[in-house]
Backbone as CSV, one residue per row, in Angstrom:
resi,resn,N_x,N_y,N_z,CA_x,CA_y,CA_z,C_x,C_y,C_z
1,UNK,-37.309,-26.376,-1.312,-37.178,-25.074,-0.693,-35.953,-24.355,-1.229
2,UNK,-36.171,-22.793,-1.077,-34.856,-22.172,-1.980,-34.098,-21.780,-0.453
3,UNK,-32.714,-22.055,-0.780,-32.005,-21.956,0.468,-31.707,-19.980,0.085
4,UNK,-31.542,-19.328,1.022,-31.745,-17.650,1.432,-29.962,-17.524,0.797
5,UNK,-29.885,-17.031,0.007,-28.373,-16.173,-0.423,-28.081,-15.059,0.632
6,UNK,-26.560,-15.324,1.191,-26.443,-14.513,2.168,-25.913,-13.484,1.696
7,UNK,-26.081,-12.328,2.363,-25.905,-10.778,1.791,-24.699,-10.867,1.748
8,UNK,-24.418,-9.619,0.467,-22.724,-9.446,0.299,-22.092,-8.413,1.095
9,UNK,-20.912,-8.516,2.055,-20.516,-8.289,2.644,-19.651,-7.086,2.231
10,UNK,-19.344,-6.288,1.974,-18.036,-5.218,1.025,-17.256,-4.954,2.189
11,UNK,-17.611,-4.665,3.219,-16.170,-4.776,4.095,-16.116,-5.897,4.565
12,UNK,-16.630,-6.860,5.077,-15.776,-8.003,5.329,-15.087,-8.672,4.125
13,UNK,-15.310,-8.467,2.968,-14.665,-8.828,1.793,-13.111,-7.701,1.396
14,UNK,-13.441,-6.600,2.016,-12.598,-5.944,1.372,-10.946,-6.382,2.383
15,UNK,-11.756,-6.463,3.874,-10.686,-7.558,4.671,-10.230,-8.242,4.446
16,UNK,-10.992,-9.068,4.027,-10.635,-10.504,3.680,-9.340,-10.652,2.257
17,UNK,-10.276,-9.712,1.833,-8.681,-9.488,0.368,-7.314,-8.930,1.205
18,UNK,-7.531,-8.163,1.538,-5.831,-7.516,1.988,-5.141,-8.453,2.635
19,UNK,-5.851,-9.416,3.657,-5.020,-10.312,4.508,-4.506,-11.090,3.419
20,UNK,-5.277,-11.817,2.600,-4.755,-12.669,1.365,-3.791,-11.999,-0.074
21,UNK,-3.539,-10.982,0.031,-2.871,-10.372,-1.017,-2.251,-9.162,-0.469
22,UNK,-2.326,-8.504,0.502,-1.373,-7.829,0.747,-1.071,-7.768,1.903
23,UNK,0.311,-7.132,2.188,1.272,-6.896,3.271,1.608,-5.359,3.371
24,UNK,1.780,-5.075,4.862,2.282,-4.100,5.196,3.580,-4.078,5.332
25,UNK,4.497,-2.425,4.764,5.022,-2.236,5.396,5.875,-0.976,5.312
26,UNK,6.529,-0.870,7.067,6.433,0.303,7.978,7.805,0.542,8.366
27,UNK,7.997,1.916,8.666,9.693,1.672,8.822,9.636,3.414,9.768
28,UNK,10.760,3.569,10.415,10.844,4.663,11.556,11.826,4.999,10.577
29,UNK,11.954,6.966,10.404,12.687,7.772,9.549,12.867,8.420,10.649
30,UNK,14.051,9.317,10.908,13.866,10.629,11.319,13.302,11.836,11.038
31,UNK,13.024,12.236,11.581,11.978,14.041,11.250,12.819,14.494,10.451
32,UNK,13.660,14.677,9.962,14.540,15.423,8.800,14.611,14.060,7.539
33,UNK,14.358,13.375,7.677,14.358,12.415,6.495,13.112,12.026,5.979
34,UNK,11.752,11.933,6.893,10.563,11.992,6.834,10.337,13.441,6.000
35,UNK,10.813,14.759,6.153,10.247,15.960,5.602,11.008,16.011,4.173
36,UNK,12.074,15.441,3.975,13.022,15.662,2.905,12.315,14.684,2.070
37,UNK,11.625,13.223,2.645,10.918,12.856,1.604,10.048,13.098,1.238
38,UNK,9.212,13.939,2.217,7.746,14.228,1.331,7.668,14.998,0.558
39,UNK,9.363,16.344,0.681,8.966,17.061,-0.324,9.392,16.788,-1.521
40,UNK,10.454,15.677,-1.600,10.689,15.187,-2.708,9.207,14.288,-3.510
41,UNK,8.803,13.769,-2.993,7.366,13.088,-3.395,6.464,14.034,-4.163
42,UNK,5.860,15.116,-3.326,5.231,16.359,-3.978,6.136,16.276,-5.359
43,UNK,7.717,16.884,-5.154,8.022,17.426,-6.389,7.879,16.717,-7.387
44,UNK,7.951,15.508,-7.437,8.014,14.493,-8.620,6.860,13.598,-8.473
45,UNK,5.817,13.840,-7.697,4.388,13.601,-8.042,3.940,12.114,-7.693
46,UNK,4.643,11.833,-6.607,4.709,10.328,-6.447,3.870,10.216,-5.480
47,UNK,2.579,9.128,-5.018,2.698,8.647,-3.317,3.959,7.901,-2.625
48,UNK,3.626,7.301,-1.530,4.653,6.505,-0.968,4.311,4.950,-1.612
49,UNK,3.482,4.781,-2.013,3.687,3.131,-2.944,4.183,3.181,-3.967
50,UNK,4.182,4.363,-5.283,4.804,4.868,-6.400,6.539,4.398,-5.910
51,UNK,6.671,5.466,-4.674,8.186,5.426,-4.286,8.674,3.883,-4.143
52,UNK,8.178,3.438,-3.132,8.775,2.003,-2.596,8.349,0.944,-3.825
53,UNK,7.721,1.386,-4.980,7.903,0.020,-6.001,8.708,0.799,-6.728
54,UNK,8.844,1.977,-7.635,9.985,2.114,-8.063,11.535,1.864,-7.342
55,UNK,11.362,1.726,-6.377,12.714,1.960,-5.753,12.841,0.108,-5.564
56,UNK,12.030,-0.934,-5.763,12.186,-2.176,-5.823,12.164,-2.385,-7.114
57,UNK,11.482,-2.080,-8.154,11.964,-2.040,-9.221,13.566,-1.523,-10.401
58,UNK,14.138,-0.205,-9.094,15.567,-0.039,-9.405,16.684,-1.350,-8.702
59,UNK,16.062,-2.360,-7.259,16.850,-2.697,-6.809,16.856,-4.108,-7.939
60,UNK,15.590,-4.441,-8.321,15.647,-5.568,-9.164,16.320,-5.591,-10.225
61,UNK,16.406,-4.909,-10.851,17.504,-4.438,-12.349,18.649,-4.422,-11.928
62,UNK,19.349,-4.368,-10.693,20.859,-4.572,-10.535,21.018,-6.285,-10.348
C-alpha cells in the first residue's frame, strides 16, 4: 500500500522557520526619537533591519 504524503503546509512551515532562525527584537524610543528616526531612514533609504545590522556591523569593527 502507498502510504498518503501529507500536504505542504506554507504557513505552518513559514512558523516553524522563524522560531528556529530568527529572533525578535523590540525596544521603547521616545516620540521625538521614534520621528527623528524615521526620517532619517526615508532619507538614506534604509528599513529598520538595514539600520540595526549596519549599526551591528559598525559595533563589530571596533
Amino acid at each position: 500500500m502507498k502510504e498518503k504524503k501529507e500536504k505542504f503546509n506554507q504557513k505552518e512551515y513559514i512558523i516553524n522557520y522563524r522560531k528556529t532562525h530568527k529572533k525578535q527584537f523590540t525596544v521603547d524610543l521616545n516620540v521625538d526619537e521614534y520621528n527623528i528616526l524615521c526620517d532619517l531612514l526615508k532619507q538614506h533609504n534604509l528599513t529598520k533591519v538595514q539600520f540595526v545590522r549596519n549599526a551591528l556591523n559598525e559595533l563589530q569593527k571596533k
